[in-house]
C-alpha positions as CSV (number, residue, x, y, z in Angstrom):
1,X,-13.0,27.4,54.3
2,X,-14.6,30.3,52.3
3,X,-18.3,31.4,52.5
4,X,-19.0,30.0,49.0
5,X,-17.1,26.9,50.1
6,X,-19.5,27.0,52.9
7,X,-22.8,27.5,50.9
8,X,-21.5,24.2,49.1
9,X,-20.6,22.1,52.3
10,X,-24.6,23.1,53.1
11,X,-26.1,21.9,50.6
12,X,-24.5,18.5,50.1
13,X,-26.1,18.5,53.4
14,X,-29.3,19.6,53.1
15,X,-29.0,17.2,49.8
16,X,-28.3,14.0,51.9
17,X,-30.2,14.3,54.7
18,X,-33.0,14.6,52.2
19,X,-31.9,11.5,50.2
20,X,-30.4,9.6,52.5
21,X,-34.0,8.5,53.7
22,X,-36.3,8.7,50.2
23,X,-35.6,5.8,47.9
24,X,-33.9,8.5,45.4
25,X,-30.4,7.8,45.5
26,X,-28.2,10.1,47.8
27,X,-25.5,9.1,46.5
28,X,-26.4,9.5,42.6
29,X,-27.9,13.2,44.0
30,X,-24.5,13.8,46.0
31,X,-22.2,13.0,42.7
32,X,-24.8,15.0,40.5
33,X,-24.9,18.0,42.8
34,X,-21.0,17.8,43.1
35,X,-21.0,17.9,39.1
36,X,-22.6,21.1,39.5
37,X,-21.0,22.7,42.4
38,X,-17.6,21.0,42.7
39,X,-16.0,21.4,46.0
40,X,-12.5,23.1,45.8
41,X,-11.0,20.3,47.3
42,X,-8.9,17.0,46.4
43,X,-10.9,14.0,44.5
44,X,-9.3,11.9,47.5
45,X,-11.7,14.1,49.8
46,X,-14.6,14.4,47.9
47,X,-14.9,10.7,48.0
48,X,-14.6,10.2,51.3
49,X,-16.7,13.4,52.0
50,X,-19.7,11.9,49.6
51,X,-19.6,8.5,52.4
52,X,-18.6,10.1,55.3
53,X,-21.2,12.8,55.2
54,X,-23.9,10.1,55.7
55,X,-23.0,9.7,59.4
56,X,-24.7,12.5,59.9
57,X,-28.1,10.8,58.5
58,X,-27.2,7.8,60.5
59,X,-27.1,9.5,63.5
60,X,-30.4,11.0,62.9
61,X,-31.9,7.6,62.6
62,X,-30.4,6.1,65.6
63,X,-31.8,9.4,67.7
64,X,-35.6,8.8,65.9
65,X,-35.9,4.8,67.3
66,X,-33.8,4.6,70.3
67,X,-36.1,2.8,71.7
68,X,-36.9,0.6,68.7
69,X,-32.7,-0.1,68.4
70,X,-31.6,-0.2,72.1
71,X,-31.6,-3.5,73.2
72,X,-31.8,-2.9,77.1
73,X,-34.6,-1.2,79.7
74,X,-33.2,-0.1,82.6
75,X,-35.6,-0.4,85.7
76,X,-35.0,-2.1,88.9
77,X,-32.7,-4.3,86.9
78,X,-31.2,-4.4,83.5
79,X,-34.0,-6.2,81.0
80,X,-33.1,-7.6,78.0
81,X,-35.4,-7.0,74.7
82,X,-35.3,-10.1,72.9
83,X,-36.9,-8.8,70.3
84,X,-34.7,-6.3,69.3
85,X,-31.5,-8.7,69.5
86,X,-33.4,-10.7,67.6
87,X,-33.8,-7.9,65.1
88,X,-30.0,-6.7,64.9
89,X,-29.1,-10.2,64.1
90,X,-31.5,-10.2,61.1
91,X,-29.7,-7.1,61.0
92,X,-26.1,-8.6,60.6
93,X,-27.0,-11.3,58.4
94,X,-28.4,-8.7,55.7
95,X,-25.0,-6.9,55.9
96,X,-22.9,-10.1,55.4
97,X,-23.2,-9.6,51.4
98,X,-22.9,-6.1,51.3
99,X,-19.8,-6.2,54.1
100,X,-18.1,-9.0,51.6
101,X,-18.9,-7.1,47.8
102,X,-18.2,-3.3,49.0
103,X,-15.1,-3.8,49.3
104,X,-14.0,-6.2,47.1
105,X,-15.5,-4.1,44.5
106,X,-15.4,-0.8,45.7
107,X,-12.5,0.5,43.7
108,X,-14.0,-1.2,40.8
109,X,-17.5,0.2,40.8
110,X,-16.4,4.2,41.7
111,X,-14.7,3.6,38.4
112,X,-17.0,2.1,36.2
113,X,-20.4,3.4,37.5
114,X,-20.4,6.9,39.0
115,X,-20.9,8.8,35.6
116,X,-23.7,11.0,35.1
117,X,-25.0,9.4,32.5
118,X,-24.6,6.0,34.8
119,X,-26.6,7.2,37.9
120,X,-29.5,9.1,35.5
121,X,-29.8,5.0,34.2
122,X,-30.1,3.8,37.4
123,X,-32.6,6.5,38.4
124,X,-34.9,6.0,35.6
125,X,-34.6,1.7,36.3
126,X,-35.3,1.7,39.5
127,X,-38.4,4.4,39.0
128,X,-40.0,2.1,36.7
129,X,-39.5,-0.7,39.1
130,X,-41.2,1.5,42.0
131,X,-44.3,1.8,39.6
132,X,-44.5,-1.9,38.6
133,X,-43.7,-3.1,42.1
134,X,-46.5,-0.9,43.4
135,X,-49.0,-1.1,40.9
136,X,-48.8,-5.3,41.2
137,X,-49.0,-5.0,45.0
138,X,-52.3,-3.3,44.5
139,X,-53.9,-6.7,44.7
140,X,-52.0,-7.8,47.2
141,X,-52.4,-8.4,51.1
142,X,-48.8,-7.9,53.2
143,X,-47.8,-10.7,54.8
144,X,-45.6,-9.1,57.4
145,X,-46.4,-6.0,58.6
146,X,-44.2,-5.4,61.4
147,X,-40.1,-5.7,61.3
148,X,-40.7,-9.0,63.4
149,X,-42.4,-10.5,61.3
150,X,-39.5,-10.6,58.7
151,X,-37.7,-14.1,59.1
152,X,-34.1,-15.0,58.7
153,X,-34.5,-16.1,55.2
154,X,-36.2,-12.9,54.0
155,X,-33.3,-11.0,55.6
156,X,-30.6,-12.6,53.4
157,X,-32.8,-12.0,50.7
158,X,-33.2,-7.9,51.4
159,X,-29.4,-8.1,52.0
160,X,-29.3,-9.3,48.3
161,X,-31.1,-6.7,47.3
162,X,-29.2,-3.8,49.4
163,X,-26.1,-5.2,47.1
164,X,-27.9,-3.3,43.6
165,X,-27.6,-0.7,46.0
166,X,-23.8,-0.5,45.3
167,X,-24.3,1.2,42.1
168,X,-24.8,4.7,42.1
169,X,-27.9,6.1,41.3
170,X,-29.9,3.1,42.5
171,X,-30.5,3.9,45.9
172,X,-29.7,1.8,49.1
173,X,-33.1,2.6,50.5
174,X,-34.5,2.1,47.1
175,X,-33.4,-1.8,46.7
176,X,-33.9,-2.8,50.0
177,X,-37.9,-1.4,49.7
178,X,-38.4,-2.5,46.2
179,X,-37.2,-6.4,47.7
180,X,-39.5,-5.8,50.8
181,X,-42.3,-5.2,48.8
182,X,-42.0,-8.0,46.1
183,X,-41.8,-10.6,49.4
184,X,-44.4,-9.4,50.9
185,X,-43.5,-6.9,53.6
186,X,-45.5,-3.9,54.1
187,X,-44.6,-0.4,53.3
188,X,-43.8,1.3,57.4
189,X,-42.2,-2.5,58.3
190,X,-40.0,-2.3,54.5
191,X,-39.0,1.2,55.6
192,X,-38.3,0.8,59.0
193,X,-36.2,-2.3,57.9
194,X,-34.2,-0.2,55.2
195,X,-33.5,2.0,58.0
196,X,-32.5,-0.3,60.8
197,X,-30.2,-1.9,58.0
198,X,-28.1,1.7,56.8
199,X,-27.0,2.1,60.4
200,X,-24.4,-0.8,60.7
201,X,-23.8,-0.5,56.8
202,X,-23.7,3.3,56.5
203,X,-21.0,3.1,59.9
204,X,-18.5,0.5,57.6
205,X,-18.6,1.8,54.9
206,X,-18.1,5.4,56.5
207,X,-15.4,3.8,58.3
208,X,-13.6,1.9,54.9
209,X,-13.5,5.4,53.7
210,X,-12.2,7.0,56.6
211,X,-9.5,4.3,56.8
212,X,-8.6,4.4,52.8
213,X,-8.4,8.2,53.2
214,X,-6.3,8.4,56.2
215,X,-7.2,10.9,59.2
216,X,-4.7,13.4,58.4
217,X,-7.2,15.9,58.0
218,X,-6.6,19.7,57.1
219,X,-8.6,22.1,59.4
220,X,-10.5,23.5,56.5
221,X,-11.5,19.7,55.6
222,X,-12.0,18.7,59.3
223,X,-14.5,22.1,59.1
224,X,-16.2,20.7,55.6
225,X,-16.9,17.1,57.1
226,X,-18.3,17.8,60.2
227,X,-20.3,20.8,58.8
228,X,-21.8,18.3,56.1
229,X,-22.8,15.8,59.5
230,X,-24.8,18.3,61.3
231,X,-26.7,19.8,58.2
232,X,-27.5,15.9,56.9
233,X,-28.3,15.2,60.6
234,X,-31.0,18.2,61.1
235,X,-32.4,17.5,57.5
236,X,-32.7,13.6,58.3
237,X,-34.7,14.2,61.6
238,X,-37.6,15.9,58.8
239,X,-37.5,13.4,56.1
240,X,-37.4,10.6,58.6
241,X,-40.6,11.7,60.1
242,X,-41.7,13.0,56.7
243,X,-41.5,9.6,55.2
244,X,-42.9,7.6,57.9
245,X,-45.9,9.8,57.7
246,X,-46.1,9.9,54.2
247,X,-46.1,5.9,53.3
248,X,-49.1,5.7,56.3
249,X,-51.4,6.7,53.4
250,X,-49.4,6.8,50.4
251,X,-47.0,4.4,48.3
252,X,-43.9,4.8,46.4
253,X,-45.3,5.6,42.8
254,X,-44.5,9.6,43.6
255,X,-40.2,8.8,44.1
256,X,-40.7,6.3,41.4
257,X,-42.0,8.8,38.9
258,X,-39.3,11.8,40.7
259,X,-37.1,9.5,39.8
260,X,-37.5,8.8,36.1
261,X,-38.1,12.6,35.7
262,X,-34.7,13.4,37.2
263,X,-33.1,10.7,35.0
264,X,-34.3,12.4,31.9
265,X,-33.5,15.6,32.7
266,X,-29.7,14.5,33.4
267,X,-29.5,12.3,30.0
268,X,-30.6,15.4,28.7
269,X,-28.6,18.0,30.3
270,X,-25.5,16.1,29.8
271,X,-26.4,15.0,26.1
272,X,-26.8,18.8,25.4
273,X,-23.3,19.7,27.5
């Protein structure tokens, strides 16, 4: 792997540890970024590598609430947080529609929706629906405020949501907040939620690619991919802790305006090309 090569592998990093967490689209950012700075490697790779990457992210998420995630307290004997398995299994059941539709329509939807053109669509819906989401819940009181407060059934229905996550551009983060907030979750317990939820989905689908792509990894790929894991996982520890601070006195409108912005400017650009 070159130094250009290098500078590349960084900033897809730097890129998804930044989006990965802000309801921007890491994936739509990845693919745009790519379009820019193409990594001198096969399209097999760079598919995986766009995935695969996010481990890193995840990692960084399961290191900031360890003790929101881990299940167990060790003392004079081994104590069971009932809480927290109760929270995983809301957990699974959100992933049960995304597990099923990724990938039965995986192939399909890398085909049809990961265009430019595509993901700058996607940015500019989901913008507007961050500003009317937000702008409604003005007059409105949350009606769960913590992540145990979110039931069974409004768990199926995020998981219903993280499936508009499956096209590019709209943001896996995005969808799952946007369906918090229109059922009445607050903004730390919706973004704590999304976050809990990208750990098992993140790891399958990281792991479908893996699998599809085969391990027979080239050093100078091996070098790229685990590169890209550390950089997303150093950025992700700041825009975790970024955005949890940020949405304490804030809401959304701000990534829902970035967004429409960045949609325009890539209809144009590529309109132009």
């Amino acid at each position: 792997m070159d130094f250009i090569e290098l500078l590349k592998v960084i900033l897809l990093g730097v890129v998804e540890g930044i989006t990965e967490w802000l309801p921007i689209s890491s994936t739509g950012h990845m693919l745009l970024v790519d379009d820019f700075i193409s990594l001198n490697m096969s399209e097999a790779f760079k598919e995986m590598f766009i995935v695969v990457i996010q481990l890193g992210a995840i990692f960084a998420a399961v290191v900031m609430f360890w003790n929101r995630i881990f299940p167990f307290r060790f003392k004079e004997r081994v104590i069971i947080k009932n809480d927290v398995i109760s929270m995983w299994l809301k957990v699974a059941v959100a992933c049960i529609p995304t597990g099923i539709l990724g990938f039965l329509l995986d192939g399909f939807l890398e085909q049809h929706f990961g265009s430019p053109v595509s993901i700058a669509v996607m940015l500019i819906a989901y913008g507007i629906a961050f500003i009317a989401v937000e702008t409604w819940n003005q007059r409105r009181i949350p009606t769960m405020n913590t992540v145990t407060d979110i039931s069974y059934k409004i768990a199926v229905l995020l998981g219903l949501f993280q499936l508009l996550a499956m096209i590019p551009g709209t943001s896996r983060s995005g969808a799952t907040i946007v369906g918090a907030l229109l059922v009445g979750v607050s903004r730390t317990a919706a973004a704590e939620f999304s976050f809990f939820l990208a750990i098992p989905t993140m790891f399958g689908a990281s792991a479908f690619k893996l699998v599809k792509f085969g391990f027979a990894f080239s050093p100078a790929e091996f070098a790229m991919l685990v590169t890209g894991m550390v950089v997303a996982f150093a950025v992700s520890l700041l825009a975790i802790r970024f955005l949890m601070s940020y949405i304490k006195k804030h809401d959304f409108k701000i990534f829902g305006w970035y967004r429409i912005v960045l949609g325009i400017a890539v209809l144009a650009f590529f309109s132009l090309k």
